[in-house]
One Martini backbone bead per residue (centre of mass of N, CA, C, O) as a GRO file, in nm:
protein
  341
    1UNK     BB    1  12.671  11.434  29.662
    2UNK     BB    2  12.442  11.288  29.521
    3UNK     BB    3  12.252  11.501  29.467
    4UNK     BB    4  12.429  11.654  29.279
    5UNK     BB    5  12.505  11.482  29.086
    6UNK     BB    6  12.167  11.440  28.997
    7UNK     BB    7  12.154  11.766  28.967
    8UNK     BB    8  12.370  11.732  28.698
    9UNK     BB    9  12.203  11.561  28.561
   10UNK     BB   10  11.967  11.653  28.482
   11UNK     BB   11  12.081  11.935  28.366
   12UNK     BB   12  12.198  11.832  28.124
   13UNK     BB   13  11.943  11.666  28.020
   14UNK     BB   14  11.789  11.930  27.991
   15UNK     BB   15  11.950  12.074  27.795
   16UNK     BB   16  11.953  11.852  27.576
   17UNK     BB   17  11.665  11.859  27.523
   18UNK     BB   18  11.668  12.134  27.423
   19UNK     BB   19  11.889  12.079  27.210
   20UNK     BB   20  11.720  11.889  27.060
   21UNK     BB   21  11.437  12.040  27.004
   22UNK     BB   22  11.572  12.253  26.863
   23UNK     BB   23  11.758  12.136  26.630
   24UNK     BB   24  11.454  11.971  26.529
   25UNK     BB   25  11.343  12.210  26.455
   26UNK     BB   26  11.538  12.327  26.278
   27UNK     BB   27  11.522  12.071  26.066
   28UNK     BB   28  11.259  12.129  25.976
   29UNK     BB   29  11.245  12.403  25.900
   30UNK     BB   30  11.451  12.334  25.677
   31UNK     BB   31  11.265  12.134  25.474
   32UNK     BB   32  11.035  12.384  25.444
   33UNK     BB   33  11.286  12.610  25.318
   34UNK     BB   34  11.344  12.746  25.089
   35UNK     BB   35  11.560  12.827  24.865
   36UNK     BB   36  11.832  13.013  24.837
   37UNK     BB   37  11.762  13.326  24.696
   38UNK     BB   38  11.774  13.601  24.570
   39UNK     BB   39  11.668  13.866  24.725
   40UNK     BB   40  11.568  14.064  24.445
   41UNK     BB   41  11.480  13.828  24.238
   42UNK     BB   42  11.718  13.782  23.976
   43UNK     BB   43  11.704  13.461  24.100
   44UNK     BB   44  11.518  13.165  23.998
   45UNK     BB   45  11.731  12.972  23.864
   46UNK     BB   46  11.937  12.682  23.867
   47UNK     BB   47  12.190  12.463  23.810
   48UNK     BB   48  12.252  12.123  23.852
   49UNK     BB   49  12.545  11.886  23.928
   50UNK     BB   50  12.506  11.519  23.943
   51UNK     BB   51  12.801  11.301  23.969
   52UNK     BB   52  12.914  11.002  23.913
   53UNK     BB   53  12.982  10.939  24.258
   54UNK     BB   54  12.897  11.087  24.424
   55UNK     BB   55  12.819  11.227  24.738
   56UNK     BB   56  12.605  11.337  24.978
   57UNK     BB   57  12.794  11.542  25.117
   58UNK     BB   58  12.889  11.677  24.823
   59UNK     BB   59  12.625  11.793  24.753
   60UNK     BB   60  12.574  11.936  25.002
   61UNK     BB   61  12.841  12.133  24.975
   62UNK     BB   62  12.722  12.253  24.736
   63UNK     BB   63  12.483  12.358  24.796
   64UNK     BB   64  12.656  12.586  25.004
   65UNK     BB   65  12.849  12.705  24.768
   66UNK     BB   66  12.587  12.825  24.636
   67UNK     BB   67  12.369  12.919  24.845
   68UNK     BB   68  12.099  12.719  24.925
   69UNK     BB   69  12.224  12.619  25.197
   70UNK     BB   70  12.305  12.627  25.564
   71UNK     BB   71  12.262  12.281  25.597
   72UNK     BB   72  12.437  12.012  25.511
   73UNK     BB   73  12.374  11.816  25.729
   74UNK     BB   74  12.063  11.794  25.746
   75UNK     BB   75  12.090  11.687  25.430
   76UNK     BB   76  12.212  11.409  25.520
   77UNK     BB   77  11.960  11.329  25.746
   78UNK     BB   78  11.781  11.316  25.577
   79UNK     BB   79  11.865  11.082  25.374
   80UNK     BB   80  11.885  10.874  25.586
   81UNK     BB   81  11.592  10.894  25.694
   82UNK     BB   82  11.454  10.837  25.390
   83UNK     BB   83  11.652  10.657  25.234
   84UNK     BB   84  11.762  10.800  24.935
   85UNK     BB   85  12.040  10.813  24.880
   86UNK     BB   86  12.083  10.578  24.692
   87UNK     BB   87  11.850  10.743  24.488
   88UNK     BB   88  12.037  10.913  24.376
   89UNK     BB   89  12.093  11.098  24.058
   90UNK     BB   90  12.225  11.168  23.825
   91UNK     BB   91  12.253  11.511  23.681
   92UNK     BB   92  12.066  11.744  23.579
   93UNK     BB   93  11.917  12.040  23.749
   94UNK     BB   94  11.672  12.238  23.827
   95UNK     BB   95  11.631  12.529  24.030
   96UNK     BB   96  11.354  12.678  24.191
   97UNK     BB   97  11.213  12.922  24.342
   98UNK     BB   98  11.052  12.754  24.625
   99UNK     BB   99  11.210  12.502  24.691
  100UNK     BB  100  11.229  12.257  24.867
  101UNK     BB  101  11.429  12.006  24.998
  102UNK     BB  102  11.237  11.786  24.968
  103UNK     BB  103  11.208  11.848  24.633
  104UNK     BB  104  11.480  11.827  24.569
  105UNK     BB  105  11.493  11.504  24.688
  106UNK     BB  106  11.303  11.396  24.481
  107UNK     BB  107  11.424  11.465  24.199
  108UNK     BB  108  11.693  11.333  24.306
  109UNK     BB  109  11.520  11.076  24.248
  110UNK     BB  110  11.319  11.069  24.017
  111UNK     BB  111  11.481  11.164  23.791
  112UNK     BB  112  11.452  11.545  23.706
  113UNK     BB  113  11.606  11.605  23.436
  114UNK     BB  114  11.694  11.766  23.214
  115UNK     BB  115  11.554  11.835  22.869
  116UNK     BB  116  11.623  11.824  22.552
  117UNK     BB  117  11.580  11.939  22.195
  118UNK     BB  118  11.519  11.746  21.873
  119UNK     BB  119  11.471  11.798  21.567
  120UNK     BB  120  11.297  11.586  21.305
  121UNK     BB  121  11.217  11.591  20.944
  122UNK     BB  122  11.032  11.562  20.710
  123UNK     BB  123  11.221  11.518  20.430
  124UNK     BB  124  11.508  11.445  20.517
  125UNK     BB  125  11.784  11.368  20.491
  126UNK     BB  126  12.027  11.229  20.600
  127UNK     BB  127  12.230  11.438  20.603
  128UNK     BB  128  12.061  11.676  20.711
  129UNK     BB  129  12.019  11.509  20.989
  130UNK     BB  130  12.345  11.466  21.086
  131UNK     BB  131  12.381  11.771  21.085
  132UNK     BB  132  12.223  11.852  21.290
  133UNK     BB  133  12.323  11.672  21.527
  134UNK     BB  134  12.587  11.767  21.506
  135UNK     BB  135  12.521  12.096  21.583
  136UNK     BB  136  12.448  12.011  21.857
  137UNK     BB  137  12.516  12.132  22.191
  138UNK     BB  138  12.394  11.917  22.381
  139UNK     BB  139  12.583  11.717  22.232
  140UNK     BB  140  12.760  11.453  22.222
  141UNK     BB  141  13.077  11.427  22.044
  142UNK     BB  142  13.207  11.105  21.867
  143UNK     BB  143  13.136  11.101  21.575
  144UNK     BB  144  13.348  11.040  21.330
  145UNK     BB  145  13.335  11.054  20.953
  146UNK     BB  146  13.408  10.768  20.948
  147UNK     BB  147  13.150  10.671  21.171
  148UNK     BB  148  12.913  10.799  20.979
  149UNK     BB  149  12.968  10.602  20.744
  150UNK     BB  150  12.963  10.335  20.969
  151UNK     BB  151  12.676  10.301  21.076
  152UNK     BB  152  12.550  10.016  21.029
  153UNK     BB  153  12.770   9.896  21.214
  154UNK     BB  154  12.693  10.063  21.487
  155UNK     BB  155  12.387   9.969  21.448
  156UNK     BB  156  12.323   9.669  21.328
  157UNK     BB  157  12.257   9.714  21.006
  158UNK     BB  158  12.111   9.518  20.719
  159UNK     BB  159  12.177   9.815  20.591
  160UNK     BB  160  12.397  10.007  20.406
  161UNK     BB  161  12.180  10.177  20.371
  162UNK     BB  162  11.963  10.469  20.572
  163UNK     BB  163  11.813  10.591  20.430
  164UNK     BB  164  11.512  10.685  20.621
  165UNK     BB  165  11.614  10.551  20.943
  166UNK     BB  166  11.515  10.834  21.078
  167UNK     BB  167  11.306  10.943  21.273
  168UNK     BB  168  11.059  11.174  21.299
  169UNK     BB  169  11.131  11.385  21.564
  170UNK     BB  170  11.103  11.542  21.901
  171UNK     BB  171  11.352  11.502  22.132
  172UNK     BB  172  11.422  11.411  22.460
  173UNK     BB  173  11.730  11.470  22.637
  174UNK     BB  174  11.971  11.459  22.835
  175UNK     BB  175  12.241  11.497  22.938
  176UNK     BB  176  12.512  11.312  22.805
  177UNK     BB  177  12.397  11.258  22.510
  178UNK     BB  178  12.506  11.090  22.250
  179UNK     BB  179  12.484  11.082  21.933
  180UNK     BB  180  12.440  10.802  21.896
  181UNK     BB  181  12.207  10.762  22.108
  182UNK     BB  182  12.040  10.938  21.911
  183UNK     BB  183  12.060  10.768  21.662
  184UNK     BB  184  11.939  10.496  21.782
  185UNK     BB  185  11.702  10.569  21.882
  186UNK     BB  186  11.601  10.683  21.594
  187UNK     BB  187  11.645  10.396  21.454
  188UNK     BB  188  11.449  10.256  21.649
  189UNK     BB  189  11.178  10.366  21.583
  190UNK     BB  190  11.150  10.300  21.289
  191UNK     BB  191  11.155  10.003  21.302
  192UNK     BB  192  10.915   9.997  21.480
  193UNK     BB  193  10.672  10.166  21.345
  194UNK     BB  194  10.714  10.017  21.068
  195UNK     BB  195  10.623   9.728  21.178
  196UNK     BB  196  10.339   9.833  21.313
  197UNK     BB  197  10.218   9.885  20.996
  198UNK     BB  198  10.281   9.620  20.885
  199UNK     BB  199  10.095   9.462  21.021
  200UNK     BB  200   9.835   9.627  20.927
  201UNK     BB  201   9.807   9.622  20.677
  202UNK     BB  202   9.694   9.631  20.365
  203UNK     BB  203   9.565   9.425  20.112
  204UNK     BB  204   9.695   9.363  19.805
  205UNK     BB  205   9.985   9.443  19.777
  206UNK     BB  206  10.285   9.587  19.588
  207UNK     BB  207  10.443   9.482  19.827
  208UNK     BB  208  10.727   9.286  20.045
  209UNK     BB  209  10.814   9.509  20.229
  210UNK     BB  210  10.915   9.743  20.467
  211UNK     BB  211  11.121   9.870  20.235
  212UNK     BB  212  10.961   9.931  20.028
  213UNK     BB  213  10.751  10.108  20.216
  214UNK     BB  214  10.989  10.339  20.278
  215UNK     BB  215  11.008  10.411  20.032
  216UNK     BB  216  10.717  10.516  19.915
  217UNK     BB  217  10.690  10.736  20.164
  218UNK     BB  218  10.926  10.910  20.073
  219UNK     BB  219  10.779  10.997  19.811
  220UNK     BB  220  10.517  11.084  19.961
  221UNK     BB  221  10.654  11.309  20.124
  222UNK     BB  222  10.810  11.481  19.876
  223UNK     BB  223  10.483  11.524  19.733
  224UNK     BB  224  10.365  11.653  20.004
  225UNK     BB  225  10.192  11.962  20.094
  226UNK     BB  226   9.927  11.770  20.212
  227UNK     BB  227   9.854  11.589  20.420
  228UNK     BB  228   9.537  11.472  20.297
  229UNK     BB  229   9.678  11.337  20.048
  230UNK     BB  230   9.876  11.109  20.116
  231UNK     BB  231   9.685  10.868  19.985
  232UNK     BB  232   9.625  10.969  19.706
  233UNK     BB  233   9.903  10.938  19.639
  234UNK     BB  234   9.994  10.691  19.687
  235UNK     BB  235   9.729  10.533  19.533
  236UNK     BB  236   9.871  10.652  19.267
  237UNK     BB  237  10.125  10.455  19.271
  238UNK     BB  238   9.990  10.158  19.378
  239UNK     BB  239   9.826  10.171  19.076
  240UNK     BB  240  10.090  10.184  18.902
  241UNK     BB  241  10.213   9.901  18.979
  242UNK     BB  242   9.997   9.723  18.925
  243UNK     BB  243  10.053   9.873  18.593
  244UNK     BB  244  10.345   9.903  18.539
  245UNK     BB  245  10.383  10.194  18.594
  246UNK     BB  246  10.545  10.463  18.645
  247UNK     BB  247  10.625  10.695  18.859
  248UNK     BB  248  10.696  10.983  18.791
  249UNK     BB  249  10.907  11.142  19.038
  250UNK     BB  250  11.054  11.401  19.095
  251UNK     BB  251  11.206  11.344  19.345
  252UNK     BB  252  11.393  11.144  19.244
  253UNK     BB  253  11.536  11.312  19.047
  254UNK     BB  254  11.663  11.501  19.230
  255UNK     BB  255  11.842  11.285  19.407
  256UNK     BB  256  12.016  11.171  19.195
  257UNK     BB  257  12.139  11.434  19.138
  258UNK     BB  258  12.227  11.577  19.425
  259UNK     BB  259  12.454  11.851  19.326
  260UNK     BB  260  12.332  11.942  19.079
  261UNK     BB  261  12.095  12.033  19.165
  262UNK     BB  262  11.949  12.407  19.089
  263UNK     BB  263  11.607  12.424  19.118
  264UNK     BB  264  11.560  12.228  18.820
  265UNK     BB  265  11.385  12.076  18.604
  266UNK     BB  266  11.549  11.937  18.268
  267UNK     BB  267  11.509  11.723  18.047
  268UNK     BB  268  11.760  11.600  18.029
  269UNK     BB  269  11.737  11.468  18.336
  270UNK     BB  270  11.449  11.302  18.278
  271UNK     BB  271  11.652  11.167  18.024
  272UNK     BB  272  11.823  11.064  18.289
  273UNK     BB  273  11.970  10.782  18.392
  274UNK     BB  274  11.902  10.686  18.721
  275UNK     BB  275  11.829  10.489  18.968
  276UNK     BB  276  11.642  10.734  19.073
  277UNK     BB  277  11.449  10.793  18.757
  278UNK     BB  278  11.104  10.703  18.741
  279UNK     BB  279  11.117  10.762  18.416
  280UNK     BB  280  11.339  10.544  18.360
  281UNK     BB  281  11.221  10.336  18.564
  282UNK     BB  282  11.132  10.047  18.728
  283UNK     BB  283  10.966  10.099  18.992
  284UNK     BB  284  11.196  10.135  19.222
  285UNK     BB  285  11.420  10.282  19.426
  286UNK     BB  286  11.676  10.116  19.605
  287UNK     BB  287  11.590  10.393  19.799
  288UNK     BB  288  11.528  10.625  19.994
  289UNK     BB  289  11.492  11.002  19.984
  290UNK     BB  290  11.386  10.998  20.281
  291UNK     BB  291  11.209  11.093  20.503
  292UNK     BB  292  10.943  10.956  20.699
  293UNK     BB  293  10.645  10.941  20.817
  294UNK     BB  294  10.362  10.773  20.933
  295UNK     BB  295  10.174  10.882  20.728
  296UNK     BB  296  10.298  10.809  20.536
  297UNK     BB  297  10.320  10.481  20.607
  298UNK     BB  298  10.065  10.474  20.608
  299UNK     BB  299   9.931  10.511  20.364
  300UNK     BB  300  10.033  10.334  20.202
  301UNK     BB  301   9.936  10.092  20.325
  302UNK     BB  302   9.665  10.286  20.301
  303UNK     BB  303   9.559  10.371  20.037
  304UNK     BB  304   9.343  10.515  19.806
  305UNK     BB  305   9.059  10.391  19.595
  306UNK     BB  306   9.081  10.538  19.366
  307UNK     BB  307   9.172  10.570  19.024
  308UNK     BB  308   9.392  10.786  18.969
  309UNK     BB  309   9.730  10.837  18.790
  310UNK     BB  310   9.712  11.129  18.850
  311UNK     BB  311   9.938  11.465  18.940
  312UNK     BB  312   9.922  11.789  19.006
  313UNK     BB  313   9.971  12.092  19.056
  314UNK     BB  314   9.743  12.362  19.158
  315UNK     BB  315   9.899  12.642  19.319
  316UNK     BB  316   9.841  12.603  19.628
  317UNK     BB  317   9.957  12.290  19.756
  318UNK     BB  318   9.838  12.101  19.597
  319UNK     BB  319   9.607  11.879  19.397
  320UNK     BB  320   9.536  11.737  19.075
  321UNK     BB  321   9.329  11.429  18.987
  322UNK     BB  322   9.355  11.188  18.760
  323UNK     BB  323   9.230  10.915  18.500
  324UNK     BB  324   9.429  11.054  18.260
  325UNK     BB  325   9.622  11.155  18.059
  326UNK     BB  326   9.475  11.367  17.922
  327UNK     BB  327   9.355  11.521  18.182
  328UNK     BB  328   9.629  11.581  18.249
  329UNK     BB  329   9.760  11.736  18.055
  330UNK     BB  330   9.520  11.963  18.133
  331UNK     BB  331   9.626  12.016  18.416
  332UNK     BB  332   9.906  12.117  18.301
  333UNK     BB  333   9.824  12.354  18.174
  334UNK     BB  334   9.681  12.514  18.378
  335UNK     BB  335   9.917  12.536  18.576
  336UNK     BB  336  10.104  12.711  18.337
  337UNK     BB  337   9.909  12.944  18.347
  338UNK     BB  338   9.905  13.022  18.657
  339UNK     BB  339  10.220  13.081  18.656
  340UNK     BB  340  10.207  13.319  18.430
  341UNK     BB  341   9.990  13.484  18.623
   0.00000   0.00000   0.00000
């Protein structure tokens, strides 16, 4: 009795060793072996999206409901073994055919969640910023008109314009990312570079301020047709303030108007006072005129040593730079001339 006993449990410890070896050989295998995509190849890659407070189980019973694995159970059971469970982060990620199970759950270990893509433009004014922002389909947009107004207050700047202070760049940013969290990004962004440039600052500058910085760089900014040029436009600005004179900059003169230009500036324009109107203005306009990148505040900061005290346009993209108001006036008109041919 006693023997056959021994004999049916050895038999039960041997079948269940195969049943453990088959089972572990089966769960190796799993971790090995491709998400599961269309036999076809029509389907090559899927979004995926893990919300915050998932559960393991459920992430698993997921990814088998949407056919990319045969065994919940498994996906669940590498995640304990490997210790990663609790690491795993929520968000958006891309599944694509060829990823083993190891690399999904590395994935959503290292938080390789999908990122769009917004680009801010130099030269752009702040609300041209704004409606770009409001109009992305991939932000989630909390801000309404009235708190849109009162961004300053919501950014905690010590500034009541914000005029000039999102700073230019492409951003890439996860789902669930909202527009307030993209304003403060890009306005945290120009806070550093701006401090990073005022640091090295050139010596012996007629700036007082990172915030004088930011105006003269919108107007350099909205001046340059050619990146090359912007040290030149500066120096030419740079040598105005030094010298008292008036900084004479269309483009000023276009902001002051608002929706009233449309598309040439006049006479009357020209001698109508408005604090942005720097043919009638000494010195700077009370805020930046647009958004300015890097270089443009790079160039003011460092602005070009030569004499030249104006510039009009080339006719190419570019600018001739006169040290004579003589010169210049004969630089323009040969302007209008090449324009009239």
């Amino acid at each position: 009795m006693i023997k056959r006993l021994f004999k049916l449990i050895a038999l039960v410890i041997l079948i269940a060793s195969f049943a453990g070896a088959w089972y572990w050989n089966d769960y190796k295998i799993f971790l090995e072996t491709p998400l599961l995509f269309s036999d076809d190849g029509s389907r090559t890659e899927q979004i995926f999206t893990i919300k915050k407070g998932d559960s393991i189980k459920k992430i698993a019973r997921s990814l088998q409901q949407l056919h990319f694995i045969e065994h919940p159970e498994y996906f669940w059971l590498y995640t304990r073994l490997s210790k990663t469970a609790a690491q795993i982060k929520a968000g958006e990620y891309t599944l694509t055919a060829g990823m083993t199970v190891k690399e999904l759950v590395d994935n959503f270990v290292s938080g390789k969640v999908n990122q769009y893509s917004l680009t801010i433009v130099e030269g752009w004014t702040l609300q041209e910023a704004l409606a770009h922002i409001k109009n992305d389909p991939m932000l989630i947009h909390v801000l309404d008109e009235q708190q849109l107004k009162n961004l300053p207050v919501l950014l905690n700047s010590p500034y009541k314009n914000l005029e000039g202070f999102i700073y230019p760049d492409t951003y890439k940013f996860p789902k669930g990312t909202t527009d307030l969290q993209f304003i403060k990004r890009a306005y945290g962004q120009m806070q550093k570079i701006l401090q990073q440039e005022w640091s090295e600052r050139q010596k012996d500058l007629p700036l007082k301020t990172p915030y004088e910085t930011l105006i003269l760089a919108s107007i350099v900014e909205k001046e340059s047709g050619v990146s090359s040029e912007r040290s030149k436009i500066a120096g030419v600005f740079i040598r105005r303030i030094k010298k008292k004179m008036r900084l004479q900059s269309d483009p000023t003169i276009i902001y002051g108007m608002g929706n009233d230009y449309k598309g040439n500036i006049r006479r009357k324009d020209i001698n109508k006072k408005t604090p942005y109107n720097t043919y009638q203005i000494d010195g700077l306009p009370p805020t930046p005129i647009a958004i300015a990148g890097r270089e443009a505040i790079h160039a003011v900061l460092h602005p070009d040593k030569g004499k030249s005290l104006y510039f009009v346009a080339d006719g190419s993209g570019g600018h001739e730079f006169t040290n004579s108001l003589k010169a210049h006036n004969k630089a323009v008109r040969k302007y209008i001339l090449k324009k009239k041919n």
